[in-house]
C-alpha positions in Angstrom: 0.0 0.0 0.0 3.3 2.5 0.4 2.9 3.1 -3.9 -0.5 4.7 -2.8 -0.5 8.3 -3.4 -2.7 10.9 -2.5 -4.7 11.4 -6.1 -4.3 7.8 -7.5 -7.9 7.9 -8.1 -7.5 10.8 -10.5 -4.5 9.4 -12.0 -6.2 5.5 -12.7 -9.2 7.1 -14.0 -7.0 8.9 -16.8 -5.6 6.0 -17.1 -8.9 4.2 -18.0 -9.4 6.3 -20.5 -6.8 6.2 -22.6 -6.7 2.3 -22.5 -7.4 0.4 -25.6 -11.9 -1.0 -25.7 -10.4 -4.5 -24.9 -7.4 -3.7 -22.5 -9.9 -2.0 -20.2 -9.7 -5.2 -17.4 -5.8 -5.6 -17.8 -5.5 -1.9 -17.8 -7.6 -1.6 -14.8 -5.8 -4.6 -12.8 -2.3 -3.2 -13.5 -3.0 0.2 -12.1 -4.5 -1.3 -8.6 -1.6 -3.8 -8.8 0.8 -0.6 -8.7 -1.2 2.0 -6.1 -2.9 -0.8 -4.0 -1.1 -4.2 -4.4 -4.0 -6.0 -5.2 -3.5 -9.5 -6.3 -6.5 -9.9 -8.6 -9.1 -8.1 -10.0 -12.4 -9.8 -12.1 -14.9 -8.2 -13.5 -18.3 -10.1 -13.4 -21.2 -8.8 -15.9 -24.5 -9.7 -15.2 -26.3 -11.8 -18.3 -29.6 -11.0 -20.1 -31.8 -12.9 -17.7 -30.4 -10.8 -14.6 -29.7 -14.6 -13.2 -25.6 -15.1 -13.1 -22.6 -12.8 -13.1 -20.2 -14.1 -15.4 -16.5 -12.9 -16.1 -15.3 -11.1 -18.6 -12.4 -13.2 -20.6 -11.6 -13.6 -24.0 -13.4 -16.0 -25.7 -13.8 -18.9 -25.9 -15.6 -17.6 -22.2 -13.7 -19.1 -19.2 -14.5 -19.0 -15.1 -16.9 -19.1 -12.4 -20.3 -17.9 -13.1 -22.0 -16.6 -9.6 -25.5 -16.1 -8.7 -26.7 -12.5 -9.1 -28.9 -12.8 -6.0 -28.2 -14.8 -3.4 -25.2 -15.5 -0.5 -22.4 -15.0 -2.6 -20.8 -11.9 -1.7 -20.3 -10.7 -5.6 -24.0 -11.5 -6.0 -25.0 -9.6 -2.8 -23.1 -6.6 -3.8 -25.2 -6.5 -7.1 -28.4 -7.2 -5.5 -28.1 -4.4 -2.5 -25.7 -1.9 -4.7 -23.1 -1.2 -2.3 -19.7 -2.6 -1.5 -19.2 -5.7 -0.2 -15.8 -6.3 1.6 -15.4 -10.4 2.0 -13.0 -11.7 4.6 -11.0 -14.1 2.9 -8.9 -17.1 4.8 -5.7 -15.6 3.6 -4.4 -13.4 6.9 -4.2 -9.9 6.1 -6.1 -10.3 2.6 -9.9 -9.5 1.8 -11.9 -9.2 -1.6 -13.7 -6.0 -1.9 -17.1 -6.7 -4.1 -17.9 -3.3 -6.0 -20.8 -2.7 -7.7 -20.2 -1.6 -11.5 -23.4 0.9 -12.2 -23.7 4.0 -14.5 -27.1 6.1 -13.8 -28.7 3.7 -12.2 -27.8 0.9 -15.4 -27.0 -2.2 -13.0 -23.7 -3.9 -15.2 -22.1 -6.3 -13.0 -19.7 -6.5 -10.0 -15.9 -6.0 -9.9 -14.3 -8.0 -7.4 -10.7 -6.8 -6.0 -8.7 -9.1 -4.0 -5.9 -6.8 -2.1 -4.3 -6.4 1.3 -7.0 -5.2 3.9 -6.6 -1.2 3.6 -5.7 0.3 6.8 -7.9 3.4 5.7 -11.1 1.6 5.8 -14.1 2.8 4.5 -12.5 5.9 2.8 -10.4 3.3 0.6 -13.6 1.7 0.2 -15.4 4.3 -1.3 -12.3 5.3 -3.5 -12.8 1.9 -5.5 -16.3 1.9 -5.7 -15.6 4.9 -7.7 -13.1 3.7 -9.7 -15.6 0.1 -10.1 -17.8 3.1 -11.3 -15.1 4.6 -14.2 -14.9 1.0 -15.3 -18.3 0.7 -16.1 -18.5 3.9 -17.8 -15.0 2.8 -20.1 -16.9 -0.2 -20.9 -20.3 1.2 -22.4 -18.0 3.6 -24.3 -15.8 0.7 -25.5 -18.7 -1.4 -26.7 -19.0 0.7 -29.5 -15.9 -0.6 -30.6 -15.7 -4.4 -29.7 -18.0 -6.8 -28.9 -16.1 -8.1 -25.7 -18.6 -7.1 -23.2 -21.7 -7.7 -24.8 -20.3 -11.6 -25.3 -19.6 -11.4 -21.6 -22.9 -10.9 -20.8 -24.4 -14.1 -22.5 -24.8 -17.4 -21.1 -26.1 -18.6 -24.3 -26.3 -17.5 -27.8 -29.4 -14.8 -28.6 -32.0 -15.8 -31.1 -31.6 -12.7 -34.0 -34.9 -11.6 -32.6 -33.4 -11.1 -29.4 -30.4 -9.5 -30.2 -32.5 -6.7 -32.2 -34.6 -5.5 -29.2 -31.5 -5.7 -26.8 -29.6 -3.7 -28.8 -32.7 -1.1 -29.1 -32.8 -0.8 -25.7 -31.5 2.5 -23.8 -30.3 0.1 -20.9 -31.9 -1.5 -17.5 -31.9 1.5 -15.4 -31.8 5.2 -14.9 -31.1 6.9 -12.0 -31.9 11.2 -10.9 -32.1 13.1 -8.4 -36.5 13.2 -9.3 -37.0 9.1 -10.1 -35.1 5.4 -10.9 -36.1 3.4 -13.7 -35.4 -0.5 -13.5 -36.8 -2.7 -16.2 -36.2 -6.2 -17.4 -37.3 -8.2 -20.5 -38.3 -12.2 -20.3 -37.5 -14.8 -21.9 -34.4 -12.7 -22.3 -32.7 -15.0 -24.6 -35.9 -15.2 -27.4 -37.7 -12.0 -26.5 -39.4 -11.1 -29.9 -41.6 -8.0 -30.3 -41.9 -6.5 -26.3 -39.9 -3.1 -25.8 -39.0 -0.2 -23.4 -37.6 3.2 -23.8 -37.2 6.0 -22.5 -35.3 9.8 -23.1 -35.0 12.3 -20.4 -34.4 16.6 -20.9 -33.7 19.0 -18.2 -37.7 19.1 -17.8 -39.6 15.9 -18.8 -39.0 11.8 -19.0 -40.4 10.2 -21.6 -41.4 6.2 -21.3 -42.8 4.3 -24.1 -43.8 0.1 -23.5 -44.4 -1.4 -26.8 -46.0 -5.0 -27.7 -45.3 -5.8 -31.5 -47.8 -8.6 -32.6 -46.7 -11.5 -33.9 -43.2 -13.3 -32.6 -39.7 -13.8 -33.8 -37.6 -11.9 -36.1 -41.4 -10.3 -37.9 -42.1 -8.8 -34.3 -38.4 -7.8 -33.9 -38.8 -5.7 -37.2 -41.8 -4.5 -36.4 -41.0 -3.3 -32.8 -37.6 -1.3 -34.5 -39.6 0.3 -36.8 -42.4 1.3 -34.0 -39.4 2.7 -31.4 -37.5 4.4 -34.1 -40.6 6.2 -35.1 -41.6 7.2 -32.1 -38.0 8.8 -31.1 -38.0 10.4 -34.1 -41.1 12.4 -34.0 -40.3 12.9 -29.7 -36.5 14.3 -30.9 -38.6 16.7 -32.9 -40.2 18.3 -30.4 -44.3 17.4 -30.7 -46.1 16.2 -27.9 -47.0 12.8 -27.0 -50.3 12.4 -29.2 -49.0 13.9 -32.3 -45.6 12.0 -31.6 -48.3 8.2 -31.4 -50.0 10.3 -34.6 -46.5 10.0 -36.5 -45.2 6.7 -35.2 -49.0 5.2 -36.3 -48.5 6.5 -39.8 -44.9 5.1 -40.2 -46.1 1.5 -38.9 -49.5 1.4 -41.1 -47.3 2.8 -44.4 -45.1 -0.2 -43.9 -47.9 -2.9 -43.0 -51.2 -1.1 -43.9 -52.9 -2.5 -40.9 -52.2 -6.3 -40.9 -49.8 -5.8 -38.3 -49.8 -3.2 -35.3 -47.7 -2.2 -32.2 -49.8 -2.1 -29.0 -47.7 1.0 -27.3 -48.2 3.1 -24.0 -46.5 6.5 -23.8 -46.1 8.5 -21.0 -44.2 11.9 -20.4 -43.5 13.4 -17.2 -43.4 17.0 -16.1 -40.3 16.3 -14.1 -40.9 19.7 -11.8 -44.8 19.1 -11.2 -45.4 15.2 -12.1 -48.1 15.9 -14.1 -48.2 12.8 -16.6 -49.7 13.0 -20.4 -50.7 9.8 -20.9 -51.1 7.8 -24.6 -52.7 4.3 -24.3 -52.8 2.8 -27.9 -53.2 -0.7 -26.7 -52.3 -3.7 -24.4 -49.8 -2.3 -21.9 -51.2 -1.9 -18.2 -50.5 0.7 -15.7 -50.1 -0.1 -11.6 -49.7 2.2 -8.9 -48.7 1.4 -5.4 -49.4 4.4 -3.2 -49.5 4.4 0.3 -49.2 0.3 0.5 -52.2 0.3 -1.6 -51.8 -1.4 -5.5 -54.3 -0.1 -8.0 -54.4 -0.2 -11.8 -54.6 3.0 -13.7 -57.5 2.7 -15.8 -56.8 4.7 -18.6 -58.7 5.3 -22.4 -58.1 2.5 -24.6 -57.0 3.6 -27.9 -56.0 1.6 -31.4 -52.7 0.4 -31.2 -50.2 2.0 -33.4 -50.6 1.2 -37.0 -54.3 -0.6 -36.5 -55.8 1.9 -39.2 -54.7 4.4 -41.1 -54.2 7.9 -39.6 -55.6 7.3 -36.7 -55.8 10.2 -34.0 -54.6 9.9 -30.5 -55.4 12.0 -27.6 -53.4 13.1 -24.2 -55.1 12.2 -20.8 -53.6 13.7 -18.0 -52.4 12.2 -14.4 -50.7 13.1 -11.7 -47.6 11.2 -9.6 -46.8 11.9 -6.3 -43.6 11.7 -4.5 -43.7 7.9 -3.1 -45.3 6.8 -5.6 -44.4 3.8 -7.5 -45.4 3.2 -11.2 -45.4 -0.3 -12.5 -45.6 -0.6 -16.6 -46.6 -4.9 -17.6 -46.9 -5.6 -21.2 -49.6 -8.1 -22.2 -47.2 -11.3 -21.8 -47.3 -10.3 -18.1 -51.3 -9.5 -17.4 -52.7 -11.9 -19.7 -50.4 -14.8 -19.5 -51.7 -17.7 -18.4 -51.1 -20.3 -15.6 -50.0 -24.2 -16.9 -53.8 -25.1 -16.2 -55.1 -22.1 -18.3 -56.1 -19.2 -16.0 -54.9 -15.7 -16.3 -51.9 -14.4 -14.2 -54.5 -11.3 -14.2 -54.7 -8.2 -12.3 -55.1 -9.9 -8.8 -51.7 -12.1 -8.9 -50.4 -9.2 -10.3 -51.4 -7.0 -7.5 -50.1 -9.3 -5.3 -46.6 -9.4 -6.2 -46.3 -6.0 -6.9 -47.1 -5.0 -2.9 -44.4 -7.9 -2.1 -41.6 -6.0 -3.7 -42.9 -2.3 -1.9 -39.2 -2.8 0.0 -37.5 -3.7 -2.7 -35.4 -1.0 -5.4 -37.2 -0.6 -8.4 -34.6 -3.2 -10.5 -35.0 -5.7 -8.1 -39.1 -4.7 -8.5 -39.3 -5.4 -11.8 -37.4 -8.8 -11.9 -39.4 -9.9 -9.0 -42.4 -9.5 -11.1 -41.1 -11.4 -14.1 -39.8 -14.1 -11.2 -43.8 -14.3 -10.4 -44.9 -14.4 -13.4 -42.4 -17.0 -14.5 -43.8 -18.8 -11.0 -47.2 -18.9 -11.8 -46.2 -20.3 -15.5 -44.8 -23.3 -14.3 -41.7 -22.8 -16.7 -39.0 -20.2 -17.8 -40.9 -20.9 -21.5 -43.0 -18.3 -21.3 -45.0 -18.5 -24.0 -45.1 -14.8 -25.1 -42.4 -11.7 -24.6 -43.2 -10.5 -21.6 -41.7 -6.6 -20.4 -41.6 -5.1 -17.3 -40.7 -1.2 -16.2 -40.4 0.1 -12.7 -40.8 3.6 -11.8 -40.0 5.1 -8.2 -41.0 8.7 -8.1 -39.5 11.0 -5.6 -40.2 14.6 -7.7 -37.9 17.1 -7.9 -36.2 18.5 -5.2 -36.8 21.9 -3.7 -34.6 25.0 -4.6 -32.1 25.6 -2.0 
């Protein structure tokens, strides 16, 4: 620890960024080899299905896979996000688990086996930051090699699935007014179920869309639907007008015969006023105050049904506390392995279990219900999940 200085921090970070996309792990364990004699450093990505933390290593993919939940320390550190410091049964050695998170996008877990710092939590926090750096080098570096997103698989994607997972913005956002946590199932062969969302100084924007059909014809069609709809919102128009466009680009392409089922929602990040878009199967849940309700809201044609169809706004209000639960159709209307509905009662149910838990975690648990009352991971249809937390913006100091 004597080759510690003051501003290594600074100084690794730098260093970070200059390293080459796929040096970023050796880069990373040579610099706390030098300031903080570690021995080892892994980095562990969590895969599509939110199920295993797997390391990064060239391929063909080598090592232990850990369970993202559970009593494994590496798996606990991803689960609670925060550092978890694992006393090992070498004397004078421990293995700090860090979380590796950007905004609120859960990545994985880097694990640093080094001599047990004699400035405690202060040393601590120092590599949690620097797990943090990682994380960001790595979604910059992805543009550039394919290293990570590998990492990240336990087996190989359908086409279908690598389309929507690559049209996603990520798994999580984090502000100072809200988290996001979302999560996609099966994640291996999801077809035509999407998220997305876009934030601005004032407003968050969240679209849930439900492509008809399955495979790589749901895939295409879900693109097309998100594309269109973030082209018209990047140009400014409000929500109705922006479901008015993205119905016209999706009905020009299939002239009805197939559709998007879409719900949009934008925030008024300083009031929480909502203007709300339902053109189809997506359902809206609230849990406020301990209490689970659904959000009844004015059915309208999904996107592309007809041929310039108009959409309307219909206002709500979110209050601090609040949590906002977004279930595609392959959550609320799938059905049990002896033919009943997972329907709005189980769903209720599970979504008042998870009140304690974060908003990732709150999502996946819904998915893990879901996957419960099934019977099987086969879920027969995509089913998508988003998680909301809304604390509003804070007041001017």
């Amino acid at each position: 620890m004597s080759n510690q200085p003051s501003n290594w921090l600074g100084a690794a970070e730098s260093a970070l960024r200059a390293a080459p996309p796929t040096s970023l792990l050796s880069t990373a364990r040579s610099l706390l080899a030098d300031y903080l004699d570690a021995r080892s450093v892994t980095l562990l990505l969590a895969d599509y299905g939110l199920t295993v933390l797997q390391p990064v290593t060239r391929l063909p993919h080598t090592g232990e896979t850990v369970p993202a939940r559970g009593d494994h320390p590496a798996g606990r550190a991803f689960s609670a996000q925060a550092a978890v410091v694992e006393v090992t049964s070498e004397p004078g050695m421990v293995t700090a688990h860090l979380p590796v998170t950007v905004r609120g996008d859960r990545l994985g877990v880097l694990s640093v086996h080094l001599p047990e710092p004699s400035a405690g939590a202060p040393l601590v926090l120092e590599l949690a930051a620097f797990a943090t750096a990682v994380g960001h080098e790595m979604l910059t570096a992805e543009r550039d090699t394919d290293l990570y997103l590998q990492a990240r698989r336990r087996k190989r994607l359908t086409l279908a699935a690598e389309m929507q997972w690559q049209l996603l913005p990520g798994r999580g956002f984090l502000c100072d007014e809200f988290t996001l946590g979302a999560h996609l199932e099966p994640a291996y062969a999801i077809g035509g179920d999407n998220f997305d969302w876009s934030t601005t100084e004032d407003h968050l924007t969240i679209t849930v869309s439900d492509g008809s059909g399955h495979g790589i014809q749901a895939a295409l069609l879900t693109n097309l639907t998100v594309n269109a709809l973030r082209n018209a919102r990047r140009s400014g128009i409000s929500p109705a007008d922006q479901a008015c466009l993205a119905d016209q680009a999706v009905y020009g392409e299939y002239g009805g015969s197939r559709y998007s089922a879409t719900l949009l929602l934008c925030f008024d990040l300083a009031t929480g006023r909502i203007q709300a878009v339902d053109a189809g199967s997506p359902q809206l849940y609230r849990l406020r105050d301990d209490i689970v309700e659904r959000v009844e809201l004015e059915a309208q044609v999904p996107l592309g049904m007809f041929e310039e169809s108009e959409y309307y706004e219909q206002p709500l209000q979110v209050e601090p506390g609040d949590r906002l639960i977004i279930a595609s159709s392959g959550v609320h209307g799938a059905l049990s392995a002896d033919g009943k509905f997972f329907g709005e009662i189980a769903l209720r149910e599970t979504i008042a279990a998870t009140r304690s838990s974060s908003a990732h975690e709150a999502a996946r648990a819904v998915v893990d219900g879901l996957i419960q009352y099934h019977g099987s991971h086969d879920l027969p249809h995509d089913a998508a999940v988003v998680c909301l937390d809304w604390r509003g913006r804070p007041a001017a100091s």
